[in-house]
C-alpha positions as CSV (number, residue, x, y, z in Angstrom):
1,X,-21.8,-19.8,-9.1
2,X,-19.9,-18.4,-12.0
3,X,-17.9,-15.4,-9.5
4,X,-16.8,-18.8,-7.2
5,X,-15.7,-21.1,-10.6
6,X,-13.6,-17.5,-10.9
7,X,-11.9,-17.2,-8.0
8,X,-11.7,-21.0,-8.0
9,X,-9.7,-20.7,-11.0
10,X,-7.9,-17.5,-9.5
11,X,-6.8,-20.1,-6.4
12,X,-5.3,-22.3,-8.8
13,X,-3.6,-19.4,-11.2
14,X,-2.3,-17.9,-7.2
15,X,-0.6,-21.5,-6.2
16,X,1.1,-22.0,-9.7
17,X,2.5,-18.5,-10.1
18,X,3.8,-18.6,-6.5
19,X,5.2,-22.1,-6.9
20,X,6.8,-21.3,-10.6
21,X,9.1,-18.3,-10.1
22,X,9.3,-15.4,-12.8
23,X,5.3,-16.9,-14.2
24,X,2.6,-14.8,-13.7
25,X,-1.6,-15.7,-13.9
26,X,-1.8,-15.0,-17.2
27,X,-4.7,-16.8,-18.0
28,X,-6.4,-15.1,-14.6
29,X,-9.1,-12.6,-14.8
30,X,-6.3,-9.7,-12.8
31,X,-9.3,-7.3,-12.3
32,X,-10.8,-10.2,-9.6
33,X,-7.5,-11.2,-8.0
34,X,-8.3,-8.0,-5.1
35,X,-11.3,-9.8,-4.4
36,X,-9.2,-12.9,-3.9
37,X,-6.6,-11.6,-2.1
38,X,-9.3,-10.2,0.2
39,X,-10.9,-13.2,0.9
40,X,-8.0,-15.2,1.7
41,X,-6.8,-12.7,4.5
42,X,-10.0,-12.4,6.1
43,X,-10.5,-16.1,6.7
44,X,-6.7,-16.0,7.9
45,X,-7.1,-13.4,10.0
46,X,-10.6,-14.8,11.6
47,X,-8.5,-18.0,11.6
48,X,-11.0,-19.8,9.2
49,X,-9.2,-22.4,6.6
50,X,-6.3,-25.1,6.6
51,X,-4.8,-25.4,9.6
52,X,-1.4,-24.6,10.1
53,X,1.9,-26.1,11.5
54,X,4.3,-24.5,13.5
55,X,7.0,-22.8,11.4
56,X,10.6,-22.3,12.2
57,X,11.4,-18.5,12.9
58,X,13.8,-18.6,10.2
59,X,11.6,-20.0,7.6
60,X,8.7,-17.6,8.4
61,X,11.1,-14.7,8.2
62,X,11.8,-16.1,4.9
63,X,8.2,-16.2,3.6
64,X,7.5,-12.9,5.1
65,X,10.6,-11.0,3.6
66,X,9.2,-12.6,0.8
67,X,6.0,-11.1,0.8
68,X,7.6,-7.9,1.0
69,X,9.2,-8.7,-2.6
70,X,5.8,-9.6,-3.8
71,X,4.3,-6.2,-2.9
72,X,6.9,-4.2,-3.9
73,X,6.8,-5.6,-7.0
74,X,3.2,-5.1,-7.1
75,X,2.1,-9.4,-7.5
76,X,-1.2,-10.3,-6.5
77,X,-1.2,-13.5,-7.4
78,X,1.7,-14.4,-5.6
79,X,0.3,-12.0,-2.2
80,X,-2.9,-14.3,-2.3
81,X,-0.8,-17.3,-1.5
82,X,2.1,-16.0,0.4
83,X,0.5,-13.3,2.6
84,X,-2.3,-15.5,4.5
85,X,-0.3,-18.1,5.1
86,X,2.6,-15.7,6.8
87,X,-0.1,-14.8,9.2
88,X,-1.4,-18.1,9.7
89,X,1.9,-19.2,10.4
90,X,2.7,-16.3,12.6
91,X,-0.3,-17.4,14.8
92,X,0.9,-20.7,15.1
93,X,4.4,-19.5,16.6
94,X,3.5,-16.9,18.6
95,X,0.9,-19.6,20.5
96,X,3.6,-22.2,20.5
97,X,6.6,-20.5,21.4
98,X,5.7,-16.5,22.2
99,X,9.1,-15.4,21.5
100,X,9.5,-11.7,20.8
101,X,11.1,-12.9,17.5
102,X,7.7,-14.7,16.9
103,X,5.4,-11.5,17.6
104,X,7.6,-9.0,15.2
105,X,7.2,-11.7,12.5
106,X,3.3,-11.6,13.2
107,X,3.0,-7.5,13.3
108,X,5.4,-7.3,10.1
109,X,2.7,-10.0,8.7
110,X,-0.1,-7.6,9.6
111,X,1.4,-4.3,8.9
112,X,2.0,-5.9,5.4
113,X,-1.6,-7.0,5.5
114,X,-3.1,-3.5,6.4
115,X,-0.9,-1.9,3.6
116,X,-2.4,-4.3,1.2
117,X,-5.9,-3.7,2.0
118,X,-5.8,0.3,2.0
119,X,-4.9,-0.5,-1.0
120,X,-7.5,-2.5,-2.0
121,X,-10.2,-0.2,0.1
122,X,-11.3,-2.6,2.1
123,X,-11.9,-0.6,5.4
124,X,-13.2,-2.7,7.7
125,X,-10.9,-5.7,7.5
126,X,-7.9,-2.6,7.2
127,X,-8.9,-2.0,11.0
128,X,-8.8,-5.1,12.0
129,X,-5.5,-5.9,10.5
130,X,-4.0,-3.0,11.7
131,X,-5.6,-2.7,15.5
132,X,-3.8,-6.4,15.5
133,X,-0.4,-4.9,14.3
134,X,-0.6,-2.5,17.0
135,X,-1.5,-5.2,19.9
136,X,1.2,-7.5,18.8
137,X,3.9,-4.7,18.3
138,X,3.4,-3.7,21.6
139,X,3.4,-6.9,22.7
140,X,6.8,-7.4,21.1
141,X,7.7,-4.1,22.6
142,X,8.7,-2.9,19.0
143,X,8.8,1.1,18.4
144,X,9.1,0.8,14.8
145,X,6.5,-1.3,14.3
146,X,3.9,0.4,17.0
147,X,4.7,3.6,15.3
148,X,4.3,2.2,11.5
149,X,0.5,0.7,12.8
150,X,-0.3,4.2,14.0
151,X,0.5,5.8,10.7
152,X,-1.9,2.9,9.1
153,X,-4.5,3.3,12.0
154,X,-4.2,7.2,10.9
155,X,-4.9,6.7,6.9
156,X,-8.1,4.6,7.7
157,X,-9.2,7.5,9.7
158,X,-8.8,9.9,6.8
159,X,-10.3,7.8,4.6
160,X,-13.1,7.5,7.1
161,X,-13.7,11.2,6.7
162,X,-11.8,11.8,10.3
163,X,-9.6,14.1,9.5
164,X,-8.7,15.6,13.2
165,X,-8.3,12.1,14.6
166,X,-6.2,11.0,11.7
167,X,-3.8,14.3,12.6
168,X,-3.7,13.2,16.0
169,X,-2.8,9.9,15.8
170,X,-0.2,10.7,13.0
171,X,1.1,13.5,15.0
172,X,1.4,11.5,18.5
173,X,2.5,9.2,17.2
174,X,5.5,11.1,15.7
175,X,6.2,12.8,18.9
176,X,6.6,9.4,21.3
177,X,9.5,9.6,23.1
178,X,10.2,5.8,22.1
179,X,10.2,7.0,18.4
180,X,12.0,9.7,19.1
181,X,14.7,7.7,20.8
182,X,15.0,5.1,18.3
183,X,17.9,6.4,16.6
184,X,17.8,6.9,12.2
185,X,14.9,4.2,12.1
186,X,13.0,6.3,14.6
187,X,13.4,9.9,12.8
188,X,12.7,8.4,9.6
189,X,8.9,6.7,10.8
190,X,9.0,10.1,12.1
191,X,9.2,11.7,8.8
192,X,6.2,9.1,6.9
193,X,4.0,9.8,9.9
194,X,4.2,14.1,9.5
195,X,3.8,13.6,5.9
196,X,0.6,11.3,6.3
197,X,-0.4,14.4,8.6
198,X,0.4,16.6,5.6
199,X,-1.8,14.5,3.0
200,X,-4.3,14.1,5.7
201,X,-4.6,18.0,5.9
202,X,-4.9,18.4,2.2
203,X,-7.9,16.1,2.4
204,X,-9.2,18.2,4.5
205,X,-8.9,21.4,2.5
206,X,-6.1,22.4,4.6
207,X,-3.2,23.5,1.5
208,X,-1.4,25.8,3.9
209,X,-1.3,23.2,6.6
210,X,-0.6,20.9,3.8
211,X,2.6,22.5,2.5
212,X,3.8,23.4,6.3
213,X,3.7,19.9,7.2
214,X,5.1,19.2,3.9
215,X,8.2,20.8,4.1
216,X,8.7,19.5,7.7
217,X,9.1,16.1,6.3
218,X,11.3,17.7,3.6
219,X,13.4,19.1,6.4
220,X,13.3,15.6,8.4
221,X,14.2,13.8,5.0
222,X,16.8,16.5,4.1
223,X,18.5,15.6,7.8
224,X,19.2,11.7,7.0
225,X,20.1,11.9,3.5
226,X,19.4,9.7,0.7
227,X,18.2,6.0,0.8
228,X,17.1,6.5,4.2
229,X,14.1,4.3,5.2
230,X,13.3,2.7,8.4
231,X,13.9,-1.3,8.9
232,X,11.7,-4.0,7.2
233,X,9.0,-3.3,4.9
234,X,8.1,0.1,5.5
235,X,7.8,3.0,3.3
236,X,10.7,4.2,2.1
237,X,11.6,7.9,3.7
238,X,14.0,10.3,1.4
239,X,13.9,13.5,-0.1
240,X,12.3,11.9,-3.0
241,X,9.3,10.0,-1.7
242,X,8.5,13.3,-0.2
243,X,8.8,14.5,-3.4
244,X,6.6,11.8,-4.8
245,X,3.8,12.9,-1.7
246,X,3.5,16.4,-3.0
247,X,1.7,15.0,-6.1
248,X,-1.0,13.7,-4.6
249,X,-1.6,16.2,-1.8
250,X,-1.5,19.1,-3.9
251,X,-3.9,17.4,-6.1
252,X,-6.4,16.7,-2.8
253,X,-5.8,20.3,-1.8
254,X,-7.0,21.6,-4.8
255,X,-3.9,22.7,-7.0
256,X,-3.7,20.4,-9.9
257,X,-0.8,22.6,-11.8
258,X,1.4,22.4,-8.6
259,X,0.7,18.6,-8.1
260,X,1.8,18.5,-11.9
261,X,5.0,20.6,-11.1
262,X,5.9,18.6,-8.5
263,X,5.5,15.8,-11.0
264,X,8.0,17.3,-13.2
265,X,10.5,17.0,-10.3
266,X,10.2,13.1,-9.5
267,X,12.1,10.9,-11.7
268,X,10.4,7.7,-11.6
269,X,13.2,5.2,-12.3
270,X,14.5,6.2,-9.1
271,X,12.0,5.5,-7.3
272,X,12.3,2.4,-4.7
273,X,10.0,-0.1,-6.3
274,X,7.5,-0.9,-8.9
275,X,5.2,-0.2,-6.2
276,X,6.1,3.2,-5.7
277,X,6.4,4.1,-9.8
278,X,3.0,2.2,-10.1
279,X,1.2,4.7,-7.4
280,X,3.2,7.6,-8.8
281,X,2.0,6.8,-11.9
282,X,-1.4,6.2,-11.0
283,X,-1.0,10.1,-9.0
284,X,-0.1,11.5,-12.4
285,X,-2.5,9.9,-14.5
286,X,-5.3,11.5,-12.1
287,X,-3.6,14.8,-11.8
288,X,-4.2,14.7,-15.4
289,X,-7.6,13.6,-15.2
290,X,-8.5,16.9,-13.1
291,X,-6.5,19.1,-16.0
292,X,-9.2,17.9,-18.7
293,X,-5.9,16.2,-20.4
294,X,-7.2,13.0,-21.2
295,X,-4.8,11.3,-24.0
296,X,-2.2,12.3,-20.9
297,X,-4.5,11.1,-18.7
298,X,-4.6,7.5,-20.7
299,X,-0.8,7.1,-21.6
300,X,0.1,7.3,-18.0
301,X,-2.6,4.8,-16.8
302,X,-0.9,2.8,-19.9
303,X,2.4,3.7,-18.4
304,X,1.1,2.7,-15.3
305,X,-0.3,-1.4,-16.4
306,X,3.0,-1.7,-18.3
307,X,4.7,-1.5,-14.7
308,X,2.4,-3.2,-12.6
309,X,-0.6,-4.9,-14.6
310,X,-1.7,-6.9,-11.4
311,X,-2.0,-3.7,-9.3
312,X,-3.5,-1.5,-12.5
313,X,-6.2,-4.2,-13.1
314,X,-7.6,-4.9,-9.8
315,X,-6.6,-1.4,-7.4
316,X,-10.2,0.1,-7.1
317,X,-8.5,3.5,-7.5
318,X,-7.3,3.4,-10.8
319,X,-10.6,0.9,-11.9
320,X,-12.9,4.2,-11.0
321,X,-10.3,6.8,-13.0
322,X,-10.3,4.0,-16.2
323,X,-14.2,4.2,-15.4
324,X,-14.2,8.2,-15.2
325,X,-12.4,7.7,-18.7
326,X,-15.1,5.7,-20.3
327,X,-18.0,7.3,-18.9
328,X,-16.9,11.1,-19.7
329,X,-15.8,11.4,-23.4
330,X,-14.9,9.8,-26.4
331,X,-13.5,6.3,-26.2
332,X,-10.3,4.9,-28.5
333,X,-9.1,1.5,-29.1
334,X,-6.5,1.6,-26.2
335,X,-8.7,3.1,-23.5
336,X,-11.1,-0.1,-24.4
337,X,-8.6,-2.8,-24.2
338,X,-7.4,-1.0,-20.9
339,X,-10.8,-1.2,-19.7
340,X,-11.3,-5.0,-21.0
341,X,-8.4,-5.7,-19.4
342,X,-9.4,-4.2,-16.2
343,X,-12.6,-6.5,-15.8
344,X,-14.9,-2.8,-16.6
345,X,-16.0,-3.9,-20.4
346,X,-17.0,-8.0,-21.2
């Protein structure tokens, strides 16, 4: 009774901060809003709730570019409204028009979707979502879009513990001649999906494989220049986000110090997003972690909520590291207001 008055209250706390721009749920318990973001894009995507009328093309392009703002700048609250109802809405057109338009609005929709609940390790529904982005960009005859759900279809097999599957998919994937003919967009998707083989092999214990992959998306990256990502809401591809990758895939490979170094070398204001500083942060703040170093560990994850305080609060990730923090040493007035904060003390 009490977790539904919460997310109840969460609903409400959603609506107001997506209706009211530049307001935030302040009064909302952040560390629950992945659970109601979750909830909300299941029943949409089992096409449980409200139902829905049919949406100009123009108007949902709107809403979903605007989703896109809302998880690059790392808002939850605003994602729990926005992001069901884009695929809701992307149903509705697609079954009353099936326009081509209509079905790359509804696999940007679940792309988006699938991104969000990696995030949030929800597994199962992250298959769904992105088994559906791959139908309906295939449908739509998209590419960029078929390649981007590969590269998601490949990170839930790694975090599945499928590590040669997740290297073929990623690795296919970038070889397809339709990628491959797709001009910048198409060499740049290439680029994300070699270096999600790279991270996928430093999962796997793999640090030579790791780096050799690596520095093949360096070399990729290095051949478009600067600023170079593909269209829509992917990942941003440049010599920097490959940069930013190192980090964690030294750190999975088992080199801490070198995942550090690399560290050294990103500047983070120049990253793309708060979305991308948040993560690098939260990559730091774990390499750390690993090092023993925790008053480094605990200004970064700091660092990290004064960013993105939605995506620090509620991303399981960094919940288990603040955890780690609590459960392993001595605790300090920060580190338990972090914790409070983060729905792990009452």
């Amino acid at each position: 009774m009490q977790r539904r008055r919460l997310l109840a209250s969460l609903a409400a706390a959603a609506a107001a901060s997506a209706s009211l721009p530049g307001t935030r749920a302040a009064e909302a318990d952040e560390a629950l809003l992945g659970g109601l973001l979750t909830a909300r894009l299941r029943d949409a995507m089992l096409g449980l709730g409200t139902a829905t009328t049919v949406a100009p093309p123009e108007l949902l392009a709107v809403d979903v570019n605007q989703a896109v703002v809302d998880f690059d700048a790392c808002r939850y609250a605003s994602l729990a409204v926005r992001l069901p109802r884009v695929i809701r809405n992307g149903h509705a057109l697609t079954a009353a028009e099936g326009t081509r338009n209509g079905y790359r609005l509804l696999a940007r929709s679940y792309l988006l979707a699938t991104r969000m609940l990696v995030k949030l390790d929800e597994q199962q529904l992250g298959w769904m979502a992105a088994d559906r982005a791959r139908q309906v960009a295939e449908t739509a005859q998209d590419p960029i879009q078929a390649a981007e759900s590969a590269r998601q279809l490949a990170v839930l097999a790694r975090r599945a513990g499928w590590h040669d599957e997740a290297l073929s998919i990623a690795l296919s994937a970038a070889d397809h001649p339709d990628l491959r003919s797709a001009g910048r967009a198409g060499n740049a998707l290439r680029g994300l999906l070699v270096q999600s083989a790279a991270y996928t092999a430093a999962r796997g214990g793999d640090r030579d494989g790791m780096r050799e992959l690596t520095d093949e998306a360096a070399a990729i990256a290095k051949e478009l220049g600067t600023g170079t990502s593909p269209p829509s809401d992917h990942a941003a591809f440049s010599p920097l986000t490959v940069q930013l990758h190192r980090i964690s895939a030294e750190n999975h490979a088992g080199d801490p110090l070198a995942a550090l170094d690399a560290a050294r070398a990103v500047p983070l204001r120049a990253l793309p997003s708060i979305e991308r500083r948040s993560r690098a942060l939260s990559d730091i703040a774990f390499t750390y972690h690993r090092l023993g170093r925790r008053t480094d560990c605990l200004r970064t994850l700091l660092a990290a909520e004064r960013s993105a305080p939605e995506e620090t609060h509620a991303r399981p990730a960094t919940r288990t590291l603040i955890a780690d923090l609590l459960a392993s040493g001595p605790t300090t007035t920060d580190l338990r207001g972090l914790a409070a904060r983060s729905g792990l003390l009452r």
